[in-house]
N, C-alpha and C positions, 0 to 999 in steps of 0.2 A: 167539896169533898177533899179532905187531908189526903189521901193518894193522891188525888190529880192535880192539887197546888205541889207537891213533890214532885212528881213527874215534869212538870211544865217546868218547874224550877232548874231541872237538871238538863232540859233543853229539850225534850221529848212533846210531841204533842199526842193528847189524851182524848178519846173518844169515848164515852161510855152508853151503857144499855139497859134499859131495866128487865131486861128476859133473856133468853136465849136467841129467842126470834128475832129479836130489834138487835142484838149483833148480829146473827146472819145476813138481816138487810143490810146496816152499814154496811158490812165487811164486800155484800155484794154490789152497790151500788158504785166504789171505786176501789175494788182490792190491792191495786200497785201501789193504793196512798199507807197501807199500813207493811210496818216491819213485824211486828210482833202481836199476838192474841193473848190476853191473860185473862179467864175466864174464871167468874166463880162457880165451886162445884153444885150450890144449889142456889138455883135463881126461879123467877115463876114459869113454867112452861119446859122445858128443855135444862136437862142438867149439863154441868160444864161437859162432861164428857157426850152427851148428844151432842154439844155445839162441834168439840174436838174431834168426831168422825164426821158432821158433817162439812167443816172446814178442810179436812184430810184428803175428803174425796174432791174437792172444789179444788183446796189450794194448797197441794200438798208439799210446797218449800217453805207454807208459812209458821216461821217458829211459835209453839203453843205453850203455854203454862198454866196451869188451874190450880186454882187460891180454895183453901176447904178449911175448915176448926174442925172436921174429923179426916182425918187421912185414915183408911182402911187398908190393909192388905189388897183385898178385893177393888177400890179405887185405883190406887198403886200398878196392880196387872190390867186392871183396863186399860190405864192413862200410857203403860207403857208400852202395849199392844197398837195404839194407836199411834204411836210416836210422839206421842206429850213430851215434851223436854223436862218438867221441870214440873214438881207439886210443891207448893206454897204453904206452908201451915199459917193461917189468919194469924192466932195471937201473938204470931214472934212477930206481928209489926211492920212499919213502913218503910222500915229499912230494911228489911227482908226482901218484901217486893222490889225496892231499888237496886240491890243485888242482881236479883234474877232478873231486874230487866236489863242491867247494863250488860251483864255476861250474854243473856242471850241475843239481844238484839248486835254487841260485837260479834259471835257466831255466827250470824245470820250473812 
């Protein structure tokens, strides 16, 4: 996947999920190993923002970001209700995610 040869390239190591569920388990099987969450907003089972309250309430200093090709108003006050840092619009690209991840993960 072109995200995660960029990420890995930038010295980040990359875990990914094909649902919501299968990031919850990563995330809980050793949560101290991850800096950062970037989630997509629709995946099968659980949308970004389910995985982002349920992360919230588990592991609430971990910084979150959700990647969507529709950002909604209504997205936008959930994600920042929950303390989402950071919503990603898909088509701006890999460079966009690479942004948000250096910014947030130095935050962190």
């Amino acid at each position: 996947m072109l995200f995660q040869r960029m990420m890995e390239r930038r010295g980040y190591k990359v875990r990914l999920a094909e649902s919501g569920d299968e990031a919850l388990e990563i995330l809980a099987r050793d949560p101290a190993a991850f800096d950062l969450l970037l989630v997509d907003y629709n995946m099968p089972g659980l949308t970004g923002i389910d995985v982002a309250r349920e992360v919230r309430g588990r592991h609430p200093g971990l910084p979150i970001a959700i990647a969507s090709g529709f950002i909604t108003d209504d997205i936008r006050d959930r994600a920042r209700e929950l303390g989402v840092m950071d919503l990603v619009f898909k088509p701006d690209g890999v460079t966009e995610y690479c942004t948000v991840v250096d910014r947030l993960v130095r935050q962190a």
